[in-house]
Residue, then its C-alpha position, 0 to 999 in steps of 0.5 A: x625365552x624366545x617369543x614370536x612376534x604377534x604377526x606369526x603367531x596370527x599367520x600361524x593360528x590362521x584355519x586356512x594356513x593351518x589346513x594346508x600345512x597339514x596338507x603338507x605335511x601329508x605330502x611329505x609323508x606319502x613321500x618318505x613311504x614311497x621312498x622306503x617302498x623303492x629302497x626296500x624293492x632294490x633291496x629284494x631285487x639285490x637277493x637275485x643278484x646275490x644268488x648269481x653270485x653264490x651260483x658262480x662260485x660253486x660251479x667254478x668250484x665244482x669245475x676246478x675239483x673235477x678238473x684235478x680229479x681227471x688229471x690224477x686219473x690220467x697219470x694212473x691210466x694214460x688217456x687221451x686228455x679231454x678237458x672238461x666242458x665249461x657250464x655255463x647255463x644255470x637256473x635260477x631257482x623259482x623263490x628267488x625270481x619270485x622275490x626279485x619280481x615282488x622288489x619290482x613291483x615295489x620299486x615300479x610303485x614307489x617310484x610311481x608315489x614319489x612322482x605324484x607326492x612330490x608334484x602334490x608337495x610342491x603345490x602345498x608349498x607354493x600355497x603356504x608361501x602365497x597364504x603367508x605372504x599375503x598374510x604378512x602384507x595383512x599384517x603390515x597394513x594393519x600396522x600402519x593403522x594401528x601406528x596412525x590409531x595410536x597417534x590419533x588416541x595419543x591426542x585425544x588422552x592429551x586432551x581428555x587430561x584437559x578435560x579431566x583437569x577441568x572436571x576435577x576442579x568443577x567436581x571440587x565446587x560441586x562436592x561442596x554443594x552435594x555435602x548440602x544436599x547428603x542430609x536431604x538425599x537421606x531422607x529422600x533415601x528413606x522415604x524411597x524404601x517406605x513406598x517401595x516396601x508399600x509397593x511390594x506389599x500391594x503387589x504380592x496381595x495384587x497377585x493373590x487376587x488375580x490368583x483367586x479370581x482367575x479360572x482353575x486351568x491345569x496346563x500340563x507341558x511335555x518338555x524331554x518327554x516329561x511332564x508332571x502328570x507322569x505321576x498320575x500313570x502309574x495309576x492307569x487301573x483307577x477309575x473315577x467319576x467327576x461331579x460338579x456343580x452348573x457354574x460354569x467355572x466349576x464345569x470347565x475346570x471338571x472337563x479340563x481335570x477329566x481330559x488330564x486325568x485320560x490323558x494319564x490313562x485313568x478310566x473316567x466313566x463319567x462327568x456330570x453336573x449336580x445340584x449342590x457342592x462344597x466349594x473346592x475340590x473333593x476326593x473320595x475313594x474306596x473303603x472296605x466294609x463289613x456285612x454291617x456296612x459299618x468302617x473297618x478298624x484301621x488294622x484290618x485296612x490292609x487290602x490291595x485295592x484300599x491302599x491303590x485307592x488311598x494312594x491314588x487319591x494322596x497323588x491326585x490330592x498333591x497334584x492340584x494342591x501343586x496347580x494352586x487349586x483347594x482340594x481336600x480328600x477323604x473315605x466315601x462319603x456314600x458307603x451305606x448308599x447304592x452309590x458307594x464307591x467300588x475297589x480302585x475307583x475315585x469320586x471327585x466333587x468339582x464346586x465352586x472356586x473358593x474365595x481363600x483371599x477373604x478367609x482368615x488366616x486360623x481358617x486357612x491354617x485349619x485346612x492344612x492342619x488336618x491334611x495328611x503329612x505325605x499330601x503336603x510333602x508330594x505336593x511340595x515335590x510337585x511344585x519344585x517339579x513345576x518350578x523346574x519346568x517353567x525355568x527350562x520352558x523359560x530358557x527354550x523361549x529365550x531368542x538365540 
């Protein structure tokens, strides 16, 4: 099989080379139609001449049997012989001048493109013998470096084979102390793994505390036209009121859920400060009653407006479980009081951050235990959501 040599193949994938040989290659092409068009009109012009031709023949023909005719006559009916008058005038008829004018115009065309392509020909020509030329010389000097480069690495593998050939006999002494010191190395090994299990331990409860101690702060990034309060938009008719206890803490994070909760086209009403709250984060909707004031039976809760309600507060309830914040949700609390909570709308109570780092785990697992399947499953989803968010805000802060 045939091979090019290195240096024609780099001149060959070179842009600029490859540019003009297009270049080229148009030209030559140009040049070949041109060429066709001047063939085709001295083609057309040829049907002119062919008419002439046709034309000759039929009036010698029409002339000769004329002729014949009047001498027949003339041996029946003496007369004084009058030859016939030659024809010379002869019209060409209008289609074939137009034809013949066409070809022209071809023939005055083509030739004008053959002039001006093969001017443009030569010049990209000429360009691909400079470009390949002074790639070749290029080429040759990169050569001879590469010849003088190879000597120079030929030498220095001489005396790396040195080299090596005295790293192979200090590396015979050395494997005979490092035999020695395998079995302290093992136990260097162990002791390494118990601190950095320690390690790791300490670090996971660090991050947990700096979790508990840190301000409840929802951040909510847009990235596409996403974000993972796009969930709570489709509860735009939902209106709530915000409760939160005097601590400061408490208060920022109650301002901070209601400016996320506008944001998302939810009607906050109101966001006020009381006296005293459980800790965490509560979520009340609206139940329906009977004229008794007393809780309907769980068949009888099939309203629209109670399941827009409920499924309003699982949402919101999955959302800040997602943004690690303690929240629970439940009916109204206030339904027999003037302050009962009215179809479509929700009361959230804001009280202190709790402390879960200090909480058993039975007290922890309690929590989870008696919160609705669908909150913990959304919440989940929510949190994946979140993951995904961080890794391509991640990847956007990269430098380039």
């Amino acid at each position: 099989m045939f091979v090019l040599p290195p240096e024609t193949v780099a001149i060959n994938s070179c842009p600029i080379r490859v540019a003009a040989q297009s270049w080229a290659d148009h030209c030559a092409d140009s040049l070949n139609l041109y060429t066709t068009l001047v063939l085709i009109g001295v083609a057309i012009e040829g049907i002119e001449v062919a008419v002439e031709v046709v034309a000759w023949i039929v009036r010698q023909t029409r002339i000769q049997a004329e002729f014949i005719h009047l001498r027949e006559v003339n041996e029946v009916f003496p007369a004084v012989y009058s030859p016939v008058k030659r024809r010379t005038e002869f019209v060409i008829p209008t289609l074939s001048k137009s034809i013949a004018f066409i070809g022209l115009i071809l023939v005055v065309i083509g030739v004008g493109g053959e002039l001006r392509f093969e001017h443009k020909l030569q010049l990209a020509n000429n360009t691909l013998q400079r470009l390949d030329a002074d790639q070749i010389l290029a080429a040759q000097l990169r050569a001879g470096d590469a010849a003088a480069s190879a000597k120079t690495a030929h030498d220095e593998a001489t005396a790396a084979t040195n080299e090596a050939d005295e790293a192979k006999r200090s590396a015979d002494t050395a494997e005979s102390a490092a035999g020695r010191a395998g079995v302290k190395a093992t136990s260097v090994a162990q002791q390494a793994a118990d601190l950095q299990r320690k390690y790791e331990s300490s670090e996971a409860k660090r991050r947990e505390l700096e979790k508990i101690i840190a301000p409840r702060f929802l951040m909510v990034p847009i990235i596409g036209g996403v974000s993972i309060a796009d969930s709570l938009r489709k509860f735009d008719d939902i209106s709530v009121t915000i409760e939160s206890v005097s601590d400061l803490e408490a208060r920022r994070a109650a301002l901070n859920l209601g400016r996320i909760l506008s944001d998302a086209g939810w009607n906050v009403e109101s966001n006020t400060v009381v006296g005293q709250l459980p800790d965490g984060v509560l979520i009340e909707s609206y139940e329906p009653s009977d004229r008794y004031g007393q809780p309907l039976n769980e068949r009888e809760r099939g309203w629209a407006d109670e399941q827009e309600s409920r499924a309003a507060r699982y949402e919101l309830n999955a959302f800040l479980l997602a943004n690690d914040w303690e929240a629970d949700s439940q009916w109204d609390s206030q339904q027999a009081a003037p302050t009962a909570l009215r179809p479509k709308e929700l009361r959230i109570s804001v009280g202190l951050k709790p402390l879960t780092y200090f909480q058993p785990e039975w007290f922890k697992s309690a929590g989870k235990k008696f919160r609705p399947p669908e909150v913990e499953k959304r919440a989940n989803e929510i949190r994946t959501m979140i993951k995904t968010l961080d890794e391509v805000i991640e990847h956007l802060q990269r430098p380039r």
